[in-house]
C-alpha positions as CSV (number, residue, x, y, z in Angstrom):
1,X,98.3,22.3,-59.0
2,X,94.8,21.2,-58.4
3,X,93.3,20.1,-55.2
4,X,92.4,16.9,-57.9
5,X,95.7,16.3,-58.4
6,X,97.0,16.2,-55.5
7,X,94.9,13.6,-54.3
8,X,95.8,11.7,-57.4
9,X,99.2,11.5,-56.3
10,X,99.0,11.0,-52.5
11,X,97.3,7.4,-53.8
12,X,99.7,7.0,-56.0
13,X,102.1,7.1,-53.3
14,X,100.0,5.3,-50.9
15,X,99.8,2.0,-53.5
16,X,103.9,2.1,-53.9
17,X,104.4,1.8,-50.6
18,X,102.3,-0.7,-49.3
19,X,104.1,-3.0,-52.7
20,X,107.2,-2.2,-51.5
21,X,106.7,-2.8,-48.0
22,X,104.9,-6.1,-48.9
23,X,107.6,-7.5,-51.2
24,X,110.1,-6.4,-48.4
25,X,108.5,-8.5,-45.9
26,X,108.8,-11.6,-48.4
27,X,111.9,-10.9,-48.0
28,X,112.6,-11.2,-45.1
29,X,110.9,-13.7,-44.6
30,X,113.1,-15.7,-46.9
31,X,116.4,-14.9,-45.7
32,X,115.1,-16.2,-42.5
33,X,116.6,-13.2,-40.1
34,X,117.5,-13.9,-36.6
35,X,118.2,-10.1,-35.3
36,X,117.5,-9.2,-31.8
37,X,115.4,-5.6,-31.5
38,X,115.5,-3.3,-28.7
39,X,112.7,-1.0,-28.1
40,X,113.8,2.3,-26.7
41,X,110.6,3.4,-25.5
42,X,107.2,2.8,-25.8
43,X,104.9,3.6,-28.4
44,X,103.3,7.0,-29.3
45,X,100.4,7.1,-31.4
46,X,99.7,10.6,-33.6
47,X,96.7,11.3,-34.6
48,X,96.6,13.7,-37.9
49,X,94.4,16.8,-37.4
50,X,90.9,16.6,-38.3
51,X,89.9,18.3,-41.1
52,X,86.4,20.3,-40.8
53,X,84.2,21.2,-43.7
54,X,83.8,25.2,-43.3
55,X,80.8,25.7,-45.5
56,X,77.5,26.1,-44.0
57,X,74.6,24.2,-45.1
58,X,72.4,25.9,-47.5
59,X,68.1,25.3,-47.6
60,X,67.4,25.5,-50.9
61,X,64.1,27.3,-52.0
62,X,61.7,24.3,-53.9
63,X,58.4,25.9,-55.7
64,X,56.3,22.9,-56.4
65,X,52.9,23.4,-58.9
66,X,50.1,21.1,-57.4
67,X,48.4,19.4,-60.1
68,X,45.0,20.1,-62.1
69,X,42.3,17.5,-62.8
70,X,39.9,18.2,-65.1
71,X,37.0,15.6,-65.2
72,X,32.9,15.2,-65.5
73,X,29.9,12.8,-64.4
74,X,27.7,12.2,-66.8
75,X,24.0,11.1,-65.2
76,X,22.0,8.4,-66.1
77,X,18.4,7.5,-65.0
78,X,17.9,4.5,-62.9
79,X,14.2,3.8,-63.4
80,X,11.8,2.9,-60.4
81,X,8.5,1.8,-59.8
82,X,5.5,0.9,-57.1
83,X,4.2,-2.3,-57.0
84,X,1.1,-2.5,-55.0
85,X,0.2,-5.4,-52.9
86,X,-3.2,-6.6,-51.4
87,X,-3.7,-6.7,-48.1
88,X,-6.4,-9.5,-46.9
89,X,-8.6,-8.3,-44.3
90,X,-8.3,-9.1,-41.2
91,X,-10.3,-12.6,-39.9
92,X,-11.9,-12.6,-36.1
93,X,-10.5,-16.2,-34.6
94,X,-13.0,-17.6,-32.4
95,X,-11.0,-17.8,-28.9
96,X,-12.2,-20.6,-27.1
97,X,-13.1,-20.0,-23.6
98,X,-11.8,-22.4,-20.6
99,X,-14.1,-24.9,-20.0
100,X,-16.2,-24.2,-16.3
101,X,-18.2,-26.1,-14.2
102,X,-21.2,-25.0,-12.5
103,X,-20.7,-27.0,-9.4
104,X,-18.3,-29.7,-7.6
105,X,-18.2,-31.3,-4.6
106,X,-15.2,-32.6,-2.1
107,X,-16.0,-35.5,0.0
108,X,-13.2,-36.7,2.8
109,X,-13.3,-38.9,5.6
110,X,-9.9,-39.3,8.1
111,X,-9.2,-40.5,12.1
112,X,-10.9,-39.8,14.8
113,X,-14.3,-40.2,12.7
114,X,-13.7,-37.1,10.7
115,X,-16.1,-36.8,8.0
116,X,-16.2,-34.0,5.6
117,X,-18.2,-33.0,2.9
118,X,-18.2,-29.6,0.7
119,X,-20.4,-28.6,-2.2
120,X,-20.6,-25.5,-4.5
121,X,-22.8,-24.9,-7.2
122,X,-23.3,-21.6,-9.7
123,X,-24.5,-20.5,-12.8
124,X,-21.9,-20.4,-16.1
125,X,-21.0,-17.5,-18.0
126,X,-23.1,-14.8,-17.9
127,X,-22.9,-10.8,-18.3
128,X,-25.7,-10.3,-16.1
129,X,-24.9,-11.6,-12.7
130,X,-24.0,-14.8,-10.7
131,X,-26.2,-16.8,-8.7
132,X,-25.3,-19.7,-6.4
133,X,-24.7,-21.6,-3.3
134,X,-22.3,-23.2,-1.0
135,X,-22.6,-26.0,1.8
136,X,-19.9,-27.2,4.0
137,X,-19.7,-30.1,7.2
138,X,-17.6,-31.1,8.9
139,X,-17.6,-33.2,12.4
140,X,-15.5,-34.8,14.2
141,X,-16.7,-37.6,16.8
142,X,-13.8,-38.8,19.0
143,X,-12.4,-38.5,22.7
144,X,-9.1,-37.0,23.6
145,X,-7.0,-37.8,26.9
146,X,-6.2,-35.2,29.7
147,X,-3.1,-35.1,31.4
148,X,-4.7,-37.2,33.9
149,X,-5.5,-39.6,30.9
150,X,-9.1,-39.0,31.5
151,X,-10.4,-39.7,28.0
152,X,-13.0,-36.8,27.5
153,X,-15.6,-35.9,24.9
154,X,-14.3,-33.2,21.8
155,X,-16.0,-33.8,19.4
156,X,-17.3,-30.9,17.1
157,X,-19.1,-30.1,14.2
158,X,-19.3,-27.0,11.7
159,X,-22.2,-26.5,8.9
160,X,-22.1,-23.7,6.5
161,X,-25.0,-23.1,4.1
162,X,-24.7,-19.5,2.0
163,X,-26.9,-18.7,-0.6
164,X,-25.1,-15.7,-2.8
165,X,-25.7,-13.6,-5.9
166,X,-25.4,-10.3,-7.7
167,X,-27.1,-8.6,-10.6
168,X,-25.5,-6.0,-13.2
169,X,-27.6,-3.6,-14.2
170,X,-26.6,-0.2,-16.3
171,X,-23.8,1.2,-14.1
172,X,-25.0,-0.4,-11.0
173,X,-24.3,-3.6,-9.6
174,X,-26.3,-5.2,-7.1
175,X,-25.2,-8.4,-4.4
176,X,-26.7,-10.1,-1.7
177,X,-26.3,-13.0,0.5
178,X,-28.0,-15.5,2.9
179,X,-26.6,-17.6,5.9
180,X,-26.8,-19.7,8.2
181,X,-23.7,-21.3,10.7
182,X,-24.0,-23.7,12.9
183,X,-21.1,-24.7,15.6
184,X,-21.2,-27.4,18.0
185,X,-18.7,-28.0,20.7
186,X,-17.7,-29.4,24.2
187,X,-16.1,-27.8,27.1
188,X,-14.3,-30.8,27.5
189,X,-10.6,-29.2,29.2
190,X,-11.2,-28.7,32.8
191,X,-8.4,-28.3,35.3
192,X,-6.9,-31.6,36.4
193,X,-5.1,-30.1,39.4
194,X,-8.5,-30.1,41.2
195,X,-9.4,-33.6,40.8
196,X,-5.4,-35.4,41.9
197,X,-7.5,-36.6,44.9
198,X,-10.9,-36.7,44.4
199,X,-13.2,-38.7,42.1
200,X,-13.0,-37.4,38.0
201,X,-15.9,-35.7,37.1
202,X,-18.9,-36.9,35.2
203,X,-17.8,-35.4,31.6
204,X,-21.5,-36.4,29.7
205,X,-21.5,-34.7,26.2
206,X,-25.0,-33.3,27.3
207,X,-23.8,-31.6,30.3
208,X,-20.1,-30.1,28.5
209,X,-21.7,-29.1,25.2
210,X,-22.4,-25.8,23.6
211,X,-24.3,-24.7,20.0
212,X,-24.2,-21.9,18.3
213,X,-26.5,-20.6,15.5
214,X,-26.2,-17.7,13.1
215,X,-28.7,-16.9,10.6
216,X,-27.8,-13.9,8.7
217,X,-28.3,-11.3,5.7
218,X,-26.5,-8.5,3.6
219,X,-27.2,-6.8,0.5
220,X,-25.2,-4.2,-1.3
221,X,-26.1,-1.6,-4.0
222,X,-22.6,-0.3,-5.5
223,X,-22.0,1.8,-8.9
224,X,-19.9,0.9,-11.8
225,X,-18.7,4.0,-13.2
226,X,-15.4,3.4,-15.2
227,X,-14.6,7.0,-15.6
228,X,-13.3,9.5,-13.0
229,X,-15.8,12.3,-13.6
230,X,-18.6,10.1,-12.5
231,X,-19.4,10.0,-8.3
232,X,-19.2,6.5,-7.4
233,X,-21.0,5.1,-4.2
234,X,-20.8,2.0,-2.4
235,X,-23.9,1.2,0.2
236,X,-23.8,-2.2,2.2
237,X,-26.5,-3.2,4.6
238,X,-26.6,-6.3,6.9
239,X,-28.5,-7.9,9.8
240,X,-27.8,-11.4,11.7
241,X,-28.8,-12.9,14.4
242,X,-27.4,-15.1,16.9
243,X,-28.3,-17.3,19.6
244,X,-26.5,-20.2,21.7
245,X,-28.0,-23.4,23.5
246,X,-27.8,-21.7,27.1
247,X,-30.7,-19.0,25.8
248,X,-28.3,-16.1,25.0
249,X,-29.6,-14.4,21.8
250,X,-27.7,-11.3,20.3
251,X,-29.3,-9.3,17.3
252,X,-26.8,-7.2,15.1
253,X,-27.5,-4.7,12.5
254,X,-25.0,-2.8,10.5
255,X,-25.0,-0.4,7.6
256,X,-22.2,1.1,5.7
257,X,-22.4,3.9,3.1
258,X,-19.4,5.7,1.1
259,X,-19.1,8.1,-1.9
260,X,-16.2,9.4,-3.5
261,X,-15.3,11.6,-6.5
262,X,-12.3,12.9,-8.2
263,X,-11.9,16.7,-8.4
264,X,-9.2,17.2,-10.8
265,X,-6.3,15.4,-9.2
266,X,-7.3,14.8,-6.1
267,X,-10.0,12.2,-5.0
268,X,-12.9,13.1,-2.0
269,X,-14.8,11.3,-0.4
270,X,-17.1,10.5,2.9
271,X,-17.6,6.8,4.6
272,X,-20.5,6.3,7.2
273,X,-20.7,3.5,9.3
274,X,-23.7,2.2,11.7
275,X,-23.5,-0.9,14.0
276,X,-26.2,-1.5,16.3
277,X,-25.8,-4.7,18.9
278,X,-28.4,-6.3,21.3
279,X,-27.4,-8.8,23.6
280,X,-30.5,-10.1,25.9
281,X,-29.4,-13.3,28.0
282,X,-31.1,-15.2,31.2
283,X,-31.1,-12.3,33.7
284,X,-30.6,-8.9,31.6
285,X,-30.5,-7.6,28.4
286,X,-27.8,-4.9,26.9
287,X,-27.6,-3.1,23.3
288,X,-24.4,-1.0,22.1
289,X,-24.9,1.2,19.3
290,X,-21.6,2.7,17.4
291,X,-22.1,5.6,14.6
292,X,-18.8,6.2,12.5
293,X,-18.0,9.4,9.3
294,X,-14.8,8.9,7.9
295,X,-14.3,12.7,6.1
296,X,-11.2,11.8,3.3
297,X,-8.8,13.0,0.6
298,X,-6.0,11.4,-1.5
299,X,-4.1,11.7,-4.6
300,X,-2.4,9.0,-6.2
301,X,0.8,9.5,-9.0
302,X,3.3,7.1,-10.4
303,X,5.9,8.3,-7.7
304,X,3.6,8.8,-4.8
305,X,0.2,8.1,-3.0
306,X,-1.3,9.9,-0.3
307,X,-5.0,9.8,1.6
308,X,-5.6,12.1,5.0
309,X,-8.6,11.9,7.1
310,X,-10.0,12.2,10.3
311,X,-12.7,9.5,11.6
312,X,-15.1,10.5,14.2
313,X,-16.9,7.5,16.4
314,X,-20.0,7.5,18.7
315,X,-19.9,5.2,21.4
316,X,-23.2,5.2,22.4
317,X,-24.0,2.9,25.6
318,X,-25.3,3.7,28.9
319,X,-23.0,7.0,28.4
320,X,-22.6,8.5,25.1
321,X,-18.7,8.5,24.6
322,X,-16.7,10.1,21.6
323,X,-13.4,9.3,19.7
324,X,-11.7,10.9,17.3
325,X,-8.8,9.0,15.2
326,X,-6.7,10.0,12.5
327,X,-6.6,9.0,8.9
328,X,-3.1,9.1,7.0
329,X,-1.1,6.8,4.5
330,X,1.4,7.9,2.6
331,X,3.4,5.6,0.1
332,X,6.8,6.6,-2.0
333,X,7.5,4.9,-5.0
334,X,11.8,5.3,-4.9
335,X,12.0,2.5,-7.8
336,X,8.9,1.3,-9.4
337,X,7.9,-2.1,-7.8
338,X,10.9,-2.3,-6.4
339,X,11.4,-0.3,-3.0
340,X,7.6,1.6,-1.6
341,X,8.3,2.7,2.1
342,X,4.9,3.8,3.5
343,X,4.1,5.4,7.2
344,X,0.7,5.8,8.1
345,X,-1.8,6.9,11.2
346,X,-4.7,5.5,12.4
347,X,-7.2,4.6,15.1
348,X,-10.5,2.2,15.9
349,X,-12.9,1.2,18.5
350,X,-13.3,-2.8,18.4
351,X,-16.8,-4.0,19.8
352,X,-16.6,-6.5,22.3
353,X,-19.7,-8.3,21.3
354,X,-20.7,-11.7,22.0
355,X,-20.8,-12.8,18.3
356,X,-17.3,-11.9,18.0
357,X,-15.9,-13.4,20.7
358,X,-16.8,-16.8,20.0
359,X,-14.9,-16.4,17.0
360,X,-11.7,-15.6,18.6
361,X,-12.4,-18.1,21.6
362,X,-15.0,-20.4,21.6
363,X,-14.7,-22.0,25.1
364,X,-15.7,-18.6,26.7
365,X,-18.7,-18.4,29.1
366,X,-22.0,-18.3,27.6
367,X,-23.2,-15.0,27.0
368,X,-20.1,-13.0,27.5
369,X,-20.0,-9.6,26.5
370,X,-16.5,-7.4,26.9
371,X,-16.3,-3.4,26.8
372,X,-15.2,-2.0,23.6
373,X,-11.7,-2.1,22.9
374,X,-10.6,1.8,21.9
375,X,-7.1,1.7,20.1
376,X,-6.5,5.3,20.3
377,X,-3.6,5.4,18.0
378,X,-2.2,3.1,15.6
379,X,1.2,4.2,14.3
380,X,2.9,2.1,11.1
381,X,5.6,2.7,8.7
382,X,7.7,-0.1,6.5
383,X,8.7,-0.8,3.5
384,X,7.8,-3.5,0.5
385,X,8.3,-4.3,-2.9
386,X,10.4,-6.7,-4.5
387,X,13.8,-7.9,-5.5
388,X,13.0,-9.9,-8.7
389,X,10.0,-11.3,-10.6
390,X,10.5,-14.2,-8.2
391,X,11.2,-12.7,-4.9
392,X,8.9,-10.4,-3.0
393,X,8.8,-8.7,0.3
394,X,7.5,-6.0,3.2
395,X,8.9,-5.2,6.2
396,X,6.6,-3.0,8.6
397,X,6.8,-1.9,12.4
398,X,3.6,-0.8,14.3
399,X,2.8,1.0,17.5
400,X,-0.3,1.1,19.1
401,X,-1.8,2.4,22.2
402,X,-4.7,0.6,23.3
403,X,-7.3,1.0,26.2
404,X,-9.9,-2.3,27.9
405,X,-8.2,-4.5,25.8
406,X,-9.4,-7.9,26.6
407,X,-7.1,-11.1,27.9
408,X,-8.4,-14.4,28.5
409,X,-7.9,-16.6,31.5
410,X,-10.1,-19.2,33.2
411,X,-13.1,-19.2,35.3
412,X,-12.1,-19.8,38.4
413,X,-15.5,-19.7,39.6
414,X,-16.9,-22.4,38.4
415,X,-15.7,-25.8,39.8
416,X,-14.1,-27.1,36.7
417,X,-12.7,-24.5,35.4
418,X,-13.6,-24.7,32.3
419,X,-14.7,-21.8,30.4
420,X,-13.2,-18.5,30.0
421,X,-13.9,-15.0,31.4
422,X,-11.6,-12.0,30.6
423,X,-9.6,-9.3,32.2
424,X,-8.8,-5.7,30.7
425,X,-5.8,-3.4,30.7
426,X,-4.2,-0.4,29.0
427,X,-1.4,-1.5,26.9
428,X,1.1,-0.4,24.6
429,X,2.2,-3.0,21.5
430,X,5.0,-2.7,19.2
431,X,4.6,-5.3,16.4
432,X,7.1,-6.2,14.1
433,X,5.9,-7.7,10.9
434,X,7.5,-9.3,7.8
435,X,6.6,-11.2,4.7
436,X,8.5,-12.6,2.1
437,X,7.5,-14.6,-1.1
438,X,9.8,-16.5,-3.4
439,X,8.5,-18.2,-6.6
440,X,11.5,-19.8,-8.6
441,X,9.7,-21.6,-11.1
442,X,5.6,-21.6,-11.9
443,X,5.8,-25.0,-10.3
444,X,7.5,-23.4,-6.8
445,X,6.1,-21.3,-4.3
446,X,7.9,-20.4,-1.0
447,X,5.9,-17.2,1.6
448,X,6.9,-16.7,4.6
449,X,4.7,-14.6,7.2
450,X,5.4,-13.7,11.2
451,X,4.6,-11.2,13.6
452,X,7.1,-10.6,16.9
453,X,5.2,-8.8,20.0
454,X,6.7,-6.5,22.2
455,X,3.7,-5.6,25.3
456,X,4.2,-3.1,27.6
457,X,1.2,-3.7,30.4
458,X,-0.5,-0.9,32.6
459,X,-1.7,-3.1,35.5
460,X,-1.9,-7.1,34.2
461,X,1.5,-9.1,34.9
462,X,1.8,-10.7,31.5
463,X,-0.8,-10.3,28.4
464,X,-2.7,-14.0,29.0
465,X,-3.1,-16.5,25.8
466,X,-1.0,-13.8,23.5
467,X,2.0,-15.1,22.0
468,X,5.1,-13.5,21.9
469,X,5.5,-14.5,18.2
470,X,3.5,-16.0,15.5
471,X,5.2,-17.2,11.9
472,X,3.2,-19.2,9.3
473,X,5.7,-20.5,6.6
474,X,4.1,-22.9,3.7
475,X,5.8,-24.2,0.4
476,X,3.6,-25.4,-2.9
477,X,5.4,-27.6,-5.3
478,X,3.7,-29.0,-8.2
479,X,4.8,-31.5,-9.9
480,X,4.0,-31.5,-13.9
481,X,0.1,-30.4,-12.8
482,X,-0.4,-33.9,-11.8
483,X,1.0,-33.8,-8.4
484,X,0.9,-30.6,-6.1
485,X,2.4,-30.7,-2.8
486,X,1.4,-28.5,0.3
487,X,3.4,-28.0,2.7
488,X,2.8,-26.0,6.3
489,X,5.0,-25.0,9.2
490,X,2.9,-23.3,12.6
491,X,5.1,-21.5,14.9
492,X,3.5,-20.5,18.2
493,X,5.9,-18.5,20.8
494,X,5.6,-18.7,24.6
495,X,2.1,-17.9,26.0
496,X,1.5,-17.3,30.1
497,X,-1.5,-17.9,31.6
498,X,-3.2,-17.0,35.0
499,X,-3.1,-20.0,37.5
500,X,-3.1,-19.5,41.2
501,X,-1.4,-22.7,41.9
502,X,1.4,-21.9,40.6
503,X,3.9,-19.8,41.7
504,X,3.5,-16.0,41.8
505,X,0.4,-17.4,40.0
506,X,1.7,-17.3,36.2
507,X,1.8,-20.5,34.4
508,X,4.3,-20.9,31.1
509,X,2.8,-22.2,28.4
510,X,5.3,-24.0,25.7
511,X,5.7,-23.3,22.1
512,X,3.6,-24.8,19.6
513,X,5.7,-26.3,16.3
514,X,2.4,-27.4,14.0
515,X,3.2,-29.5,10.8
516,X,1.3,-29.9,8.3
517,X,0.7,-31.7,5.0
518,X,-1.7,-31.6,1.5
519,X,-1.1,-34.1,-1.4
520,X,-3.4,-33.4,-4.2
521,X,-3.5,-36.1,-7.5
522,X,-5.2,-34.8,-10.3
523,X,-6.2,-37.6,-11.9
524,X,-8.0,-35.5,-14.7
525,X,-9.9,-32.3,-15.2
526,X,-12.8,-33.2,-12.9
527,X,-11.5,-35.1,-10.6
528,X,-8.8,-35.2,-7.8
529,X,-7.8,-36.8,-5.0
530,X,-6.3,-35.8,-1.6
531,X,-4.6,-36.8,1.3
532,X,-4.2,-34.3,3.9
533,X,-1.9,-34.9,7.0
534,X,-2.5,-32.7,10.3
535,X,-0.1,-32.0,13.4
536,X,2.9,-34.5,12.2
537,X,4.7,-34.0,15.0
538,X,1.9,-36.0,16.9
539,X,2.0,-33.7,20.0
540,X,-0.9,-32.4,22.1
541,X,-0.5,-28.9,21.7
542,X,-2.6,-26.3,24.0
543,X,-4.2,-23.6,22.4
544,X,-6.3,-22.5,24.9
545,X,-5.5,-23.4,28.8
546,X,-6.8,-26.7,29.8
547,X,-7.9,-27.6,26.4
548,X,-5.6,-29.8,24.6
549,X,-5.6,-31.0,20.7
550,X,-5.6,-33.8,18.4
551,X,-2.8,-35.6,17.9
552,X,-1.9,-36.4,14.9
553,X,-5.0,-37.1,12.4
554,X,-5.5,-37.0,8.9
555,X,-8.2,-36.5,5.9
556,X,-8.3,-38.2,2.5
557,X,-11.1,-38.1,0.0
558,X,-11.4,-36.8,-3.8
559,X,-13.1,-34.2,-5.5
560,X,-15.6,-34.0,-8.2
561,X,-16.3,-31.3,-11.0
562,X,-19.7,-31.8,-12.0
């Protein structure tokens, strides 16, 4: 028998059964049976043997033909063509130059009978040169109270007259200048101390005032080669004189000459220097005379810039004496306009003439001439650049050995005390310097500018009338170029001064905190006005000992484009 029909008969079976079985059950079911069943024991489950497929799979071997395409591209042409199109010519547009004026003039008047006039006028456009002149006043006419509440005469005056111009000829440009200075002043801050018990003295303007005149030339005779294989040269000469209303007349004449040239990528060059002073007062006369050559060379690149140098100087007074400082910068360009540390080296000798130092102070005593300051090393190094468009800084440290450097204190000689003489001593600065610059907008301006001063003094107990810090801060806002505000922030640190009546004979001086304040309304193109608002605070600040400010005082006025 087949394995087929086998299994044809095992379902055959299989079917009979389970109709038996199921018609058995009915039954029962029927008869309704009511038997009782006993269960020997439990149930066992058998499980039939599995039955496993012996044969082993088989891979069977497939050969597949890949297909074959036969096919062609038939080309076709696309036609093209070059369509030429004219091309106007160009047209020059006539750019229209900013209108300029060849003069204006600022008139102001404010408190304590301030007037102020200021006048410039100069020719327009030309390629040949510029020719014109400038004239400035201002006065003041006005007591101001002592801290004995002695009302005394300070009233000043400044006039400015300077006649300038230069001429361009082929390559060379020439410039010269005219002036003439006038100061008047009073020695008005005498030392109250001395008068607590005794009658004020007799302050007449006559007797307290001082005048100073400087009439004065320079001329210069520089090339303008725009090439580097050219030698370029720069010559200045100069000669002014000076003279005071206590018969103290000083004569100063100068000359500088430089030339430089470029030898492949490096740059040489030579700077002379002559100064020649002569001071002849009431009783004697004196003359200085300082020669200066400045040998040089530098490079400069887009990543660095160097110049190295030596400059010799000929002090040549009743002795002949002889310096000799170095010359060095070098700048590194880490990120362009970004981040430029620098370092450098230098040295100078500062003349002490009498021109000068009524500049710097001009209640000193008439006819006073100082030694020649000789900074014998000037050692810097910082860093600048910026952080944005709109931000800009530098950072720089300084060290500087200095010999007869010159402090102010008081006269003590004469009875009121008021006028200045000077004391000398070697002394070592550290100067710590920053600057910082933020502009926002066009219409927003913020700098920032202070020095902090470290001394370290040979002989002198404290450096007199120098301030341990300085920092000038000012903001410009202008306000749809209609409106432009001004605004100014004078920091002062603590000053000492010499004063015997005091103890250990140092006086403190306090800070100064100066406000200050321009409005400017441009009404139109020529004309403006101003309002300008000096020493808010309204305090009586001491610049020099003995000599007290202003209070607060103001200027107003407009301006005039002509």
């Amino acid at each position: 028998m087949t394995r087929h029909s086998s299994y044809k008969w095992q379902i055959f079976f299989a079917l009979t059964f389970c109709y038996l079985n199921a018609d058995f059950s009915d039954n029962l079911n029927a008869q309704q049976l009511d038997k009782e069943v006993y269960v020997i024991r439990p149930y066992e489950p058998v499980l039939s043997d599995a039955k496993k497929i012996s044969s082993l799979p088989v891979i069977d071997d497939i050969t597949t033909t890949p297909p074959e395409f036969t096919y062609s591209i038939s080309s076709r042409r696309i036609p093209s063509s070059i369509e030429l199109n004219q091309i106007n010519p160009a047209r020059m547009v006539a750019v229209s130059l900013p209108k300029i004026y060849n003069s204006w003039i600022k008139l102001g008047l404010g408190n304590y009978t301030t007037p102020m006039a200021e006048f410039n006028i100069s020719n327009l456009h030309s390629r040949n040169g510029s020719l014109g002149a400038y004239l400035y006043h201002k006065s003041s006419h006005s007591n101001i109270r002592l801290p004995n509440n002695d009302p005394v005469p300070a009233g000043y005056a400044r006039n400015d007259i300077n006649l300038y111009g230069t001429r361009t000829y082929n390559k060379v440009v020439l410039s010269g200048n005219l002036m003439l200075e006038h100061n008047s002043f009073h020695y008005y801050g005498y030392n109250t101390t001395l008068f607590s018990t005794e009658p004020l003295p007799d302050m007449k303007q006559d007797s307290i005032r001082q005048q100073t005149w400087l009439l004065g030339f320079d001329a210069g005779f520089a090339s303008a080669y725009a090439g580097t294989s050219f030698m370029n040269y720069d010559m200045k000469v100069g000669f002014d004189y000076f003279f005071d209303e206590n018969q103290n007349h000083e004569a100063i004449a100068s000359g500088e000459a430089g030339v430089n040239k470029y030898f492949g990528e490096l740059q040489g060059g030579i700077d002379l220097g002559v100064d020649y002073f002569n001071l002849k007062g009431e009783n004697d006369t004196v003359s200085n005379t300082i020669v200066r050559i400045n040998p040089w060379i530098g490079k400069n690149s887009d990543d660095w810039r160097f110049i190295l140098g030596v400059q010799a100087v000929s002090d040549i007074d009743d002795i002949t004496r002889f310096y000799f400082y170095p010359a060095a910068r070098l700048e590194i360009t880490v990120v362009k306009n970004v981040l430029v540390p620098f370092l450098g080296l230098s040295g100078t000798l500062k003349a002490g003439n009498y021109q000068q130092l009524t500049r710097e102070n001009p209640y000193i005593k008439p006819g006073l001439r100082l030694k020649n300051a000789n900074s014998s090393m000037i050692a810097y190094g910082g860093v600048k650049g910026s952080i944005s468009n709109a931000v800009r800084f530098r950072f720089d440290v300084t060290y500087s050995v200095n010999k007869n450097m010159h402090f102010f204190i008081n006269d003590t000689l004469i009875p009121l005390q008021n006028q200045f003489t000077a004391e000398y001593d070697d002394v070592d600065i550290i100067t710590y310097h920053g600057q910082l610059a933020i502009q926002p907008s066009p219409s927003l301006e913020f700098t920032l500018d202070g020095n902090y001063y470290v001394y370290n003094m040979m002989n002198l107990r404290k450096p007199w009338h120098k301030p341990e810090y300085e920092l000038n801060t000012n903001i410009v806002y202008n306000i749809k170029n209609k409106v432009t505000l001004d605004g100014e922030m004078i920091l002062l640190g603590t000053r000492w001064i010499r004063n015997e009546l005091w103890t250990d004979g140092i006086q403190k001086l306090k800070p100064i905190a100066d406000f200050n304040l321009k409005i400017s309304y441009h009404h139109s193109k020529p004309l403006s006005f101003f309002f300008d608002l000096y020493n808010i605070s309204n305090h009586s600040h001491l610049i020099w000992n003995h000599f007290p400010s202003q209070r607060f005082n103001f200027l107003a006025g407009l301006s005039y484009k002509l």
